[in-house]
PAPA-273900 format. One record per residue (C-alpha): x, y, z. Coordinates in nm, 2 decimals, m for minus. Layout:
<pavexs>
[[X, Y, Z]],
...
</pavexs>
This chain:
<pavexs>
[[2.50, 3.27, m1.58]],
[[2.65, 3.05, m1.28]],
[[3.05, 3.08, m1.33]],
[[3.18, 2.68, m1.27]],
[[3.52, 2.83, m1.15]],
[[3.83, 2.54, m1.25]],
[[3.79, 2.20, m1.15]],
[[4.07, 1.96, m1.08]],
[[4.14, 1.68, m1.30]],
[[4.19, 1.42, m1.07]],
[[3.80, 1.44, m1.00]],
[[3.79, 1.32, m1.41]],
[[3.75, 0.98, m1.30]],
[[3.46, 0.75, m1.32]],
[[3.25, 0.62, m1.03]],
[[2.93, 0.71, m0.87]],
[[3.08, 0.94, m0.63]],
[[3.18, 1.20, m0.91]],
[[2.85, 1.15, m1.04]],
[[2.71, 1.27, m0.76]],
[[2.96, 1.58, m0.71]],
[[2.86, 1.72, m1.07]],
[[2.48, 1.62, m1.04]],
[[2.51, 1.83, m0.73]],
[[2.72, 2.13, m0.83]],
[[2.49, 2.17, m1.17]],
[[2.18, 2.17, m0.94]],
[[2.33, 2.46, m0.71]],
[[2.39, 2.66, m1.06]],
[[2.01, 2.58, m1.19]],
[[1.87, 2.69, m0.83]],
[[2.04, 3.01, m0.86]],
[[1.95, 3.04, m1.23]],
[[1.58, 2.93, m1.22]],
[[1.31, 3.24, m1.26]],
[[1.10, 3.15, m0.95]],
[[0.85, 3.45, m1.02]],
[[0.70, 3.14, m1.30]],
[[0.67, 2.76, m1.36]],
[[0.90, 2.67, m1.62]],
[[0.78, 2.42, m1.88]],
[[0.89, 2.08, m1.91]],
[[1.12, 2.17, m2.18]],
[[1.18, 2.46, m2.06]],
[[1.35, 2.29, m1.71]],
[[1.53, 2.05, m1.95]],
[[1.67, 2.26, m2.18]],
[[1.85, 2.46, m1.86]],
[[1.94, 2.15, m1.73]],
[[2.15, 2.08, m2.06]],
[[2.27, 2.42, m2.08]],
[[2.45, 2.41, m1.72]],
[[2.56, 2.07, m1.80]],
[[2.72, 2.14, m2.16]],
[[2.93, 2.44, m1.94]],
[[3.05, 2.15, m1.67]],
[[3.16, 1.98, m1.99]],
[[3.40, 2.23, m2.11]],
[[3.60, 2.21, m1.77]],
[[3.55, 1.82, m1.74]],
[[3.53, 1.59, m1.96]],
[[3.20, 1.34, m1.88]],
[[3.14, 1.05, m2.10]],
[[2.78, 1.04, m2.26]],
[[2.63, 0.80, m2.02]],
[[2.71, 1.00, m1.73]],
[[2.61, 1.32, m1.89]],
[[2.24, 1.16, m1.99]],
[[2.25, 1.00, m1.62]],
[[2.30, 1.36, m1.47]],
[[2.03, 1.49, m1.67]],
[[1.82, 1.23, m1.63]],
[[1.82, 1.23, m1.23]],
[[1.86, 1.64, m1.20]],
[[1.48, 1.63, m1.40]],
[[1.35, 1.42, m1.16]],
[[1.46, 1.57, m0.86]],
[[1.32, 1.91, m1.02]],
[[0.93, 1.73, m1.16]],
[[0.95, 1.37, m1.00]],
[[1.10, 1.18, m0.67]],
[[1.47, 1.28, m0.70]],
[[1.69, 1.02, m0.61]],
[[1.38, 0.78, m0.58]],
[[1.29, 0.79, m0.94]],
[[1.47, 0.51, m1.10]],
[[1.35, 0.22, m0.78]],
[[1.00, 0.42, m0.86]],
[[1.03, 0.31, m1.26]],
[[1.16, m0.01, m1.15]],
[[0.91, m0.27, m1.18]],
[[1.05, m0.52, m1.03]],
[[1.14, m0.34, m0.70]],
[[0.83, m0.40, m0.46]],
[[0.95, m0.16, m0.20]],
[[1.12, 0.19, m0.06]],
[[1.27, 0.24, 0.26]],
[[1.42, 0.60, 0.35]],
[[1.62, 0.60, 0.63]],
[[1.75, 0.96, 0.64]],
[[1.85, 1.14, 0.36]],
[[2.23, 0.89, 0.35]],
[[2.06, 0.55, 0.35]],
[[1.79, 0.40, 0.13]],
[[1.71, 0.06, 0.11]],
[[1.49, m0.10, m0.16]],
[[1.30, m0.44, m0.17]],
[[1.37, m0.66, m0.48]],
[[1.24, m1.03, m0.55]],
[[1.21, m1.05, m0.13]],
[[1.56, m0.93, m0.09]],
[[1.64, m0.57, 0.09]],
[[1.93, m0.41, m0.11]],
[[2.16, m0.09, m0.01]],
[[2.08, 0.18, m0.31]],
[[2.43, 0.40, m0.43]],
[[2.22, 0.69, m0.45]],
[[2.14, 0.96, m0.19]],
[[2.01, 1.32, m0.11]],
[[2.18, 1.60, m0.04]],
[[2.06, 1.64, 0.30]],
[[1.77, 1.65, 0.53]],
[[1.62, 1.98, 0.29]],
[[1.63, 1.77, m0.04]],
[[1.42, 1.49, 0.17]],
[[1.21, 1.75, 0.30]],
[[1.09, 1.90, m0.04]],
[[1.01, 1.56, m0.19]],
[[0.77, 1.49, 0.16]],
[[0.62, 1.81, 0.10]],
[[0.58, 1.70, m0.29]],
[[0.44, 1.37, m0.19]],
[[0.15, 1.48, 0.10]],
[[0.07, 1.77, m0.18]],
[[0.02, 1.52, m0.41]],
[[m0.16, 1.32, m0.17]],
[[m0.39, 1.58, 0.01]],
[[m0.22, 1.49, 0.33]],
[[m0.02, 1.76, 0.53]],
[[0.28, 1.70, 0.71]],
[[0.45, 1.93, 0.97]],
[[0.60, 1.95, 1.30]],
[[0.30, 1.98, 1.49]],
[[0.17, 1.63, 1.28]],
[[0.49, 1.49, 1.19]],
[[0.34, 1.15, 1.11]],
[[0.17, 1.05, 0.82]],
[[m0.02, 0.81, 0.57]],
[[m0.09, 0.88, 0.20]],
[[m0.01, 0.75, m0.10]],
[[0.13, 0.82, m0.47]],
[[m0.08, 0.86, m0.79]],
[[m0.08, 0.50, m0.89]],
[[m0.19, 0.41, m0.56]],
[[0.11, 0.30, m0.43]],
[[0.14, 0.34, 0.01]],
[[0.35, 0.62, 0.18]],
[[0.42, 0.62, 0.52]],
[[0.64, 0.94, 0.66]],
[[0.78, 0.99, 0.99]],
[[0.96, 1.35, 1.01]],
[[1.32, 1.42, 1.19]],
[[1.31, 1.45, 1.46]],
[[1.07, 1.20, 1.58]],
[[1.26, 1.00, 1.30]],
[[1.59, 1.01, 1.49]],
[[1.87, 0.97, 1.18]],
[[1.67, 1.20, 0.97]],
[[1.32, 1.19, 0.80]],
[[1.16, 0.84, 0.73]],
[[0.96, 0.77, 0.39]],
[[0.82, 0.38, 0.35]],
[[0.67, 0.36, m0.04]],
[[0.52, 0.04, m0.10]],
[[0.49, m0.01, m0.50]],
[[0.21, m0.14, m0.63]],
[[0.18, m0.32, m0.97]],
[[0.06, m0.10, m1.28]],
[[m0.17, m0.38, m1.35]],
[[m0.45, m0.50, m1.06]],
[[m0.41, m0.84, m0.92]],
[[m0.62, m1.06, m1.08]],
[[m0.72, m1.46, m0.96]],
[[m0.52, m1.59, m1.24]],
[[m0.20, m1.41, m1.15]],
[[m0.24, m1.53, m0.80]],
[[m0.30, m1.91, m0.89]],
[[0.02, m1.88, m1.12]],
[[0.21, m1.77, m0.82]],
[[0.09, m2.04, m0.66]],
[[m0.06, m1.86, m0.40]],
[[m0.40, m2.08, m0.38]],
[[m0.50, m2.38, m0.58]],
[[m0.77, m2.37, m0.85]],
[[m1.04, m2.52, m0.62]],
[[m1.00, m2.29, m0.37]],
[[m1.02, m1.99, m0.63]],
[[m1.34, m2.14, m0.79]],
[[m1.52, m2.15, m0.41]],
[[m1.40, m1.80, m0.34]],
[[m1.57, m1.70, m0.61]],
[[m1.89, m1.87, m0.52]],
[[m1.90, m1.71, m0.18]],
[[m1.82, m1.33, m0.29]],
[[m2.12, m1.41, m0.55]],
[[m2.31, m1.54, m0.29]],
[[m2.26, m1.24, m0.11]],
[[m2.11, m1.38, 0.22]],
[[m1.90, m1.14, 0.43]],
[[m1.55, m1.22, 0.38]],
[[m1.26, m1.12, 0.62]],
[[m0.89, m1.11, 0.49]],
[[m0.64, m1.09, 0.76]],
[[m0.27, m1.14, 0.76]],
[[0.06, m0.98, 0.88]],
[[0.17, m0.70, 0.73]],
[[0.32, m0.76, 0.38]],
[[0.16, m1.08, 0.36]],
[[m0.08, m0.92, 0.06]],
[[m0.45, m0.85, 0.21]],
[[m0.47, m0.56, m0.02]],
[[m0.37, m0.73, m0.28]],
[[m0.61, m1.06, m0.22]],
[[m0.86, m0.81, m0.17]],
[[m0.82, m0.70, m0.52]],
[[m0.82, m1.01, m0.65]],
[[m1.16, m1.12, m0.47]],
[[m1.34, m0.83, m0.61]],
[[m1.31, m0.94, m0.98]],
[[m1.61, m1.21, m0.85]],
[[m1.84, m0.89, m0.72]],
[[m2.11, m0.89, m1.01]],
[[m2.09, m0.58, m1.28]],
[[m2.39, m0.47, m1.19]],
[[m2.38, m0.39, m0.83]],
[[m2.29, m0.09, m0.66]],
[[m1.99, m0.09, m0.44]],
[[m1.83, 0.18, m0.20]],
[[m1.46, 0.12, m0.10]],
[[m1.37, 0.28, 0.20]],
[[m1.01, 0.34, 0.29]],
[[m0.72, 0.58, 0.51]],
[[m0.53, 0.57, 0.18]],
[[m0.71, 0.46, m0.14]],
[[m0.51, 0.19, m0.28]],
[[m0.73, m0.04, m0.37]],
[[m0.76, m0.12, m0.77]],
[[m1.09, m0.28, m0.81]],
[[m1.17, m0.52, m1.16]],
[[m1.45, m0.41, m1.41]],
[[m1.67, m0.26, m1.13]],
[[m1.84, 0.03, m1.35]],
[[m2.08, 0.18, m1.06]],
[[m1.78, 0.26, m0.80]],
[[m1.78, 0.50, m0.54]],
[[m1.45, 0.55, m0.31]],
[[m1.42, 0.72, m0.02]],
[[m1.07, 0.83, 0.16]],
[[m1.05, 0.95, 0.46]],
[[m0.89, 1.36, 0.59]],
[[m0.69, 1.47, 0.84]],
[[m0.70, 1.77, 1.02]],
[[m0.59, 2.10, 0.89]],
[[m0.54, 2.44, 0.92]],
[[m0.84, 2.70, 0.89]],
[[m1.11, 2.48, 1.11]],
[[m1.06, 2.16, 0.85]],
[[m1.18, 1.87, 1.05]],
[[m1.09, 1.55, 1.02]],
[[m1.26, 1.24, 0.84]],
[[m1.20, 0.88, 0.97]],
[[m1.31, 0.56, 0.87]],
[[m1.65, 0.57, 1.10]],
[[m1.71, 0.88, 0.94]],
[[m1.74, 0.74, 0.55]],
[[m1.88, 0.44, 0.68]],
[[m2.19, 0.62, 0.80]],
[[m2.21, 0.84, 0.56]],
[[m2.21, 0.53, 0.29]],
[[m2.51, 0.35, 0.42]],
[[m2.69, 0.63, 0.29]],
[[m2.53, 0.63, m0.06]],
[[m2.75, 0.28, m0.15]],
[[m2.46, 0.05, m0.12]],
[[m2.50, m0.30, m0.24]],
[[m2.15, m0.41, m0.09]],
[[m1.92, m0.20, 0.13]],
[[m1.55, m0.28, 0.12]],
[[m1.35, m0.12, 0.43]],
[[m1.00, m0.12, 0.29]],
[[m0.81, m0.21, 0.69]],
[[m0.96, m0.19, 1.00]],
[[m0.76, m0.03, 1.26]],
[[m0.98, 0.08, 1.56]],
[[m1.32, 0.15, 1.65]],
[[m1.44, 0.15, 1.29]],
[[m1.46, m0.24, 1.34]],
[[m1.81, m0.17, 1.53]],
[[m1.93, 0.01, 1.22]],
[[m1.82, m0.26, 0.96]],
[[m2.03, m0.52, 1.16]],
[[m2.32, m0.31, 1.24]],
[[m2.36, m0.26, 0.86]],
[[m2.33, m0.63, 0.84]],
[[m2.60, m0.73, 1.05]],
[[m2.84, m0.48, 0.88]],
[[m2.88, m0.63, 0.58]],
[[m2.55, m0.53, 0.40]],
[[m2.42, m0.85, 0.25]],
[[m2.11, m0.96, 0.06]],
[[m1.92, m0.71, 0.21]],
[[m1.48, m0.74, 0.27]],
[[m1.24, m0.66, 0.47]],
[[m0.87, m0.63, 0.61]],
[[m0.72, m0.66, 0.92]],
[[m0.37, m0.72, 1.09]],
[[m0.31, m1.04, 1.27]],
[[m0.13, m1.36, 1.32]],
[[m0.42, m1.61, 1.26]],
[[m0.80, m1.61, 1.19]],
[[m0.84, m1.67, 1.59]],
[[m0.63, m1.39, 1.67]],
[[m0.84, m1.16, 1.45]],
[[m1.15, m1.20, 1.61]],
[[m0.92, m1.15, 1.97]],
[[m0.84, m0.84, 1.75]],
[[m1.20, m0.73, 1.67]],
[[m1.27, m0.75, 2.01]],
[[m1.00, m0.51, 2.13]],
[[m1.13, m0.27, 1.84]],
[[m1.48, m0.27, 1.92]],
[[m1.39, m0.21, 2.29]],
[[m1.19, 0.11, 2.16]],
[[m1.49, 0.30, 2.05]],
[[m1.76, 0.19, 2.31]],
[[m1.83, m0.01, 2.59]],
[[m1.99, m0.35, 2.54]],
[[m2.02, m0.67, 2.69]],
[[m1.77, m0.91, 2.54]],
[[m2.05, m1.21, 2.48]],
[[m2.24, m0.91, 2.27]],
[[m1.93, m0.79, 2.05]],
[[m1.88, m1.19, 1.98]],
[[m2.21, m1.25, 1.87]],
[[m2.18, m0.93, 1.68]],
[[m1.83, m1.07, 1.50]],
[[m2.06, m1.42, 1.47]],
[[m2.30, m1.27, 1.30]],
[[m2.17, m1.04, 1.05]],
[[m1.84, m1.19, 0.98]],
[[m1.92, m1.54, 0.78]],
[[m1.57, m1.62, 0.70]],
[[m1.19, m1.52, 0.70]],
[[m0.92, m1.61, 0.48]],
[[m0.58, m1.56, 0.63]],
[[m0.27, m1.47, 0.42]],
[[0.07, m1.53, 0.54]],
[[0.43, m1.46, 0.36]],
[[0.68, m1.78, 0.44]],
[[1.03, m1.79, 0.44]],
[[1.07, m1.81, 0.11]],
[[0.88, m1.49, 0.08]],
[[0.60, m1.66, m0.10]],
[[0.26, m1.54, 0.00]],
[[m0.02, m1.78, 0.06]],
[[m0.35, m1.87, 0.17]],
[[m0.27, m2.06, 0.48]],
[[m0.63, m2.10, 0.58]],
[[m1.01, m2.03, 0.53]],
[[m1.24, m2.09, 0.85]],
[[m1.62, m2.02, 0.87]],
[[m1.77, m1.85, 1.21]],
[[m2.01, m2.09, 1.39]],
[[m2.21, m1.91, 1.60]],
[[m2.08, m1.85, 1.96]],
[[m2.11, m2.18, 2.20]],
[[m2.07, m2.18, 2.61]],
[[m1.95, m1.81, 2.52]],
[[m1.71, m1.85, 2.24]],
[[m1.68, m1.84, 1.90]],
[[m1.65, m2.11, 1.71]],
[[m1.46, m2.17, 1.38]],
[[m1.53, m2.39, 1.13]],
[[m1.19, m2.48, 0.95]],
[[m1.23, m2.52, 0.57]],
[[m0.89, m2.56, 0.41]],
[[m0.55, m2.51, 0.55]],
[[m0.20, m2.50, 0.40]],
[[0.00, m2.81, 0.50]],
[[0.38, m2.77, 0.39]],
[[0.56, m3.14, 0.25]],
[[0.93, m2.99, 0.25]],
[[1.12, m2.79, 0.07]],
[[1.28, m2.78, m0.30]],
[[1.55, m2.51, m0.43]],
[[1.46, m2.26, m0.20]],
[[1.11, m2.29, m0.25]],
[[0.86, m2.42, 0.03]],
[[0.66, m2.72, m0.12]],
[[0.29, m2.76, m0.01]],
[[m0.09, m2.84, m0.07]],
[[m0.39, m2.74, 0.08]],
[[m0.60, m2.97, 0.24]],
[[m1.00, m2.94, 0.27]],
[[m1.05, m3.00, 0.65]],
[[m1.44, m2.95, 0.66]],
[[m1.78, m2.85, 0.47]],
[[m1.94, m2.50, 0.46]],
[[m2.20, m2.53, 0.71]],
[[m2.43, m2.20, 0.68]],
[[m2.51, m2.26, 0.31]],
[[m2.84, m2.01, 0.31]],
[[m2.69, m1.72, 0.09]],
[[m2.55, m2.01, m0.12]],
[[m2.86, m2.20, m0.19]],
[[m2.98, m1.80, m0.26]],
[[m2.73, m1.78, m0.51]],
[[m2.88, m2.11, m0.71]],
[[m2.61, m2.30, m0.62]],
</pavexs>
């Protein structure tokens, strides 16, 4: 067994950074303890954890909250996210930024907040990466030090490894809820109004093709996930995503595809044009293309305009007019095309977009819907069907309606639908 050796009494005191020096001086002694020839057991880990700690307690003194703290992180850090664990348990934190292993910040009601904990170093950060793209299927190394994956609930990871992360490795978690957006959770944030939600869900019946965009954290994903509780049960959908996070409502026949990245051995990757391909042969009756980045763009609206409708969307950018400025640029990345051809292709298989924005108040809204209407004199035009208008401002909180600024125009696939 690890000898402790005599410890000082002035380090008896409370405060988080004596906390820290025994959760780190009993997890040096379990290192050097543990039988790495096996994996220990659950209770196996825990019951060595409370041996080391109940021989720190006979040279200090640790009240019982501290001791169950102790135990309680040096667990996690052995089967879960370390230091990470309690913001990962936290419900109400919405985000996890790792700066290094000395400074982590976490995202609470819109707020970004200092946490007291810490690693140990740059190894301790390094493990839990490695733990994370494992869990993920994703690899992560010096020769592909940046990465995209996600946690088993679904939740987003980005990783940038030191050195390209200067100050030490980077880790971004966005959290998502344990239970999927729904339309009613969104309307009791406020998010839309009821008349918009009940004309949403008349289109995605419909089957129109529906493009979400936004900035990032102004909840596409999440709107997405929302929209699809209007797909009917019985139809067949195939998601198609870099990181499956999606978390689709009642759809029984699912398929979802995730894309690879390259690996060791001749592993090839698999990127979004790939799956989309691929799922035009798996009899899809709606495709849903979690963000379009780059040249998969030309992909999505080619399925479009042969026959696949109802299908949905993401993309980054500042307004619905930027996003089709956007589509352009990533149609041009994977093949050469006339402009006045790519718009009529964006014309033709986009038939509307709903874009999201977060405000000040860090409220996230439905700022406006506008329908594509053909492509005049060379441009696209859009049809505006509601916007968010803002009235002022009442204890913090930005005050607003949305106004209905014109009619749905291209009503085939609804008179389709019997409506």
């Amino acid at each position: 067994m690890a000898e402790w050796g005599t410890i000082s009494a002035d380090v008896c005191m409370e405060g988080q950074q004596v906390e820290s020096d025994y959760y780190f001086t009993v997890k040096d002694a379990i290192l050097r303890e543990l039988d790495h020839s096996r994996e220990l057991s659950d209770q196996e880990l825990q019951d060595c954890i409370e041996r080391e700690l109940g021989r720190l307690d006979k040279s200090v003194r640790m009240s019982f909250p501290m001791r169950a703290q102790i135990s309680k992180d040096l667990f996690a850090s052995f089967r879960k996210f370390g230091v990470l664990q309690e913001l990962i348990e936290d419900e109400e934190v919405t985000e996890i930024l790792v700066n290094g292993p000395f400074r982590i910040y976490y995202e609470k009601a819109g707020e970004l907040h200092l946490f007291s904990k810490t690693f140990s170093g740059e190894e301790e950060l390094a493990d839990l990466i490695q733990a994370i793209c494992a869990g993920g299927n994703r690899m992560v190394n010096e020769a592909s030090p940046i990465v995209d994956t996600r946690l088993i609930d679904g939740s987003r990871v980005n990783i940038v490894l030191h050195p390209v992360s200067l100050d030490g490795s980077s880790v971004s978690i966005r959290k998502f809820s344990r239970e999927p957006m729904n339309m009613e959770r969104l309307l009791a944030y406020d998010s839309l109004s009821e008349e918009i939600a009940a004309f949403l869900e008349k289109l995605v019946k419909a089957g129109y093709n529906i493009f979400v965009s936004g900035g990032t954290g102004s909840g596409k994903t999440t709107f997405l996930n929302a929209l699809s509780e209007f797909i009917p049960k019985e139809e067949r959908v195939i998601t198609i995503e870099d990181s499956a996070e999606l978390q689709l409502n009642g759809i029984e026949n699912l398929v979802r595809l995730e894309t690879r990245t390259a690996g060791f051995e001749g592993v090839k990757s698999i990127e979004i044009r790939d799956l989309i391909k691929t799922a035009l042969r798996m009899r899809p009756s709606r495709l849903i293309v979690g963000e379009c980045r780059g040249a998969e763009a030309i992909d999505l609206l080619s399925a479009n305009n042969t026959g696949h409708s109802g299908s949905l969307g993401t993309g980054h950018a500042n307004s619905a007019w930027d996003m089709i400025c956007r589509l352009e640029t990533m149609v041009l990345t994977g093949m050469e095309l006339p402009v006045s051809a790519i718009r009529g292709q964006i014309a033709s298989g986009i038939d509307l977009f709903i874009h999201l924005g977060r405000l000040r108040d860090k409220s996230r809204k439905v700022l406006e819907i506008a329908e594509l209407n053909g492509v005049v004199d060379g441009e696209i035009r859009l049809n505006v069907l509601y916007r968010f208008v803002e009235t002022g401002e009442q204890g913090g909180k930005i005050q607003g309606r949305w106004e209905k600024t014109g009619k749905l125009l291209h009503r085939e696939k609804w008179r389709a639908a019997g409506f």
